[in-house]
Every structure is written in C-alpha cells, then in structure tokens.
C-alpha positions in Angstrom: 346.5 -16.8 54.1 349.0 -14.5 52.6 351.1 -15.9 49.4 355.2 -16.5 49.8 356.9 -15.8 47.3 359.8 -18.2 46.5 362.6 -15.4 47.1 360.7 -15.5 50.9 360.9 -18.7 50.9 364.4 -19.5 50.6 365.4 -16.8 53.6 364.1 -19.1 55.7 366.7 -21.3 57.4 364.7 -24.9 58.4 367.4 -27.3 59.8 368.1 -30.6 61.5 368.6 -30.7 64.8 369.3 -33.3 67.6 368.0 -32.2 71.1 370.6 -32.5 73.5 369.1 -31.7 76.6 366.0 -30.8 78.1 365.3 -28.9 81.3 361.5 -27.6 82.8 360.9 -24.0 82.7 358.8 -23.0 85.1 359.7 -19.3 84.8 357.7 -19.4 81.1 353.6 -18.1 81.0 352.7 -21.1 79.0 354.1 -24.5 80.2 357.1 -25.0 78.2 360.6 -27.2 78.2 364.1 -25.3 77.8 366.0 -27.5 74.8 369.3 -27.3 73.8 369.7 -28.5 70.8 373.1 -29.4 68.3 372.7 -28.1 64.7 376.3 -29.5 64.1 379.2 -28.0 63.2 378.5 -25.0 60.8 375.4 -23.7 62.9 376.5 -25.0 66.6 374.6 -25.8 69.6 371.9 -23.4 70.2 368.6 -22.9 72.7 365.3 -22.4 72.6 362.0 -22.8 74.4 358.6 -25.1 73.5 355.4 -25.2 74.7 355.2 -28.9 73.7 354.7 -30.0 77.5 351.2 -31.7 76.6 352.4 -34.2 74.2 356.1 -34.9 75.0 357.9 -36.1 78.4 361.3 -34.5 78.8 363.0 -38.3 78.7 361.4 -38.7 75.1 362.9 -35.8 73.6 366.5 -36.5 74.4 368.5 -37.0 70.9 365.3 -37.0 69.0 365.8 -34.8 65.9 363.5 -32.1 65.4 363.3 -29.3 62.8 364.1 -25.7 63.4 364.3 -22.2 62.2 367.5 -20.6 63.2 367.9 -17.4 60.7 365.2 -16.0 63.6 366.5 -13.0 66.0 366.9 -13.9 69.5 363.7 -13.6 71.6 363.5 -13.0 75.0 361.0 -15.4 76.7 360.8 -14.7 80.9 364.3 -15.6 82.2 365.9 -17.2 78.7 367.3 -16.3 75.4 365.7 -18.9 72.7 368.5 -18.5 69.6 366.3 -20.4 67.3 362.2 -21.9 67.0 361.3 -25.7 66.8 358.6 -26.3 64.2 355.6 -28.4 64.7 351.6 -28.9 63.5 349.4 -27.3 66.5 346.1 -29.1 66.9 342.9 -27.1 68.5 343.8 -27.1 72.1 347.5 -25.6 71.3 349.0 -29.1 71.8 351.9 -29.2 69.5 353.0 -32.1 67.6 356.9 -32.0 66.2 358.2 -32.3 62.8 361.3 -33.9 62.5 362.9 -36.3 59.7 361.8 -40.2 59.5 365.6 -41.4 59.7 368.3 -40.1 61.7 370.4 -37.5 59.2 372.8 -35.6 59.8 372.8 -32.2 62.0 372.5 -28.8 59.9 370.8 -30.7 56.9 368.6 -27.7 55.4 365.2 -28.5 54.9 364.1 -26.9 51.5 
C-alpha cells in the first residue's frame, strides 16, 4: 500500500448523496445497477453505475444515502456515462457493501 499524502488527500471530493432512482443494467460486463443520484444543489444530480447487485435489491436503494467521489472524470462503462463513483468495503467474492452516513444529512455534505 502506497502512502497519501494529506495535499492528496484533500483533492478528493467524497460527498453525500441520496439515490434517486435505480434502473438494471444489463448492457454492463459485471452485473451492475444504473443510479441516479442528487448531490444537492451546489453539485446536482448526477449518474453512475455499481456492481452492488449481490447485496442490494433495487427497491432498497431508493433515497438511501450513499457516499461518493465526484471530482472523478467521466467513465464510459458499455452504453452509459457514470459522472461520479459510489464508495463501499468489497468483501472476497467482489460483493460490495455501501458506506453511507448513520443519520439522514444533508446532500453535498463533504466527507473529510
């Protein structure tokens, strides 16, 4: 494991973001979920993709919070523009588990 330095550190942009919708994407190599999430107002709405189909049904996602980065460039992934990258622990079989806040905050928070 490399060492960050604190300067690295701080160009990352983790936020708080409440999923708004959630749609199957069956274009994607690796099962995964299109989100759309709401960063509020300074950031906006923005989309991405997760392969967090093992743990998560789409019906429990909607208006959960979740963390993000979303000072990443645009990827192209199949079909779909992600503008941003849920975080989240992955255990051993690639089965992601989200992070997200213990109490409902508000959107954009920066996590720091």
């Amino acid at each position: 494991m490399s060492e960050l330095s604190w300067s690295d550190f701080l160009k990352v942009e983790m936020r708080v973001g409440t999923i708004l919708e959630v749609h199957d994407f069956p274009e994607a190599r690796i099962p995964a979920y299109k989100l759309i999430i709401d960063f509020g107002a300074k950031i906006g709405v923005r989309k991405t993709s997760a392969q967090i189909t093992k743990r998560y049904k789409k019906q429990d996602l909607l208006n959960r919070q979740v963390i993000a980065v979303v000072n990443f460039p645009k990827k192209q992934i199949a079909n779909f523009m992600s503008e941003c990258l849920v975080v989240g622990a992955v255990g051993e079989e690639n089965d992601v588990t989200l992070l997200s806040p213990d109490f409902k905050i508000e959107n954009g928070l920066r996590i720091g």
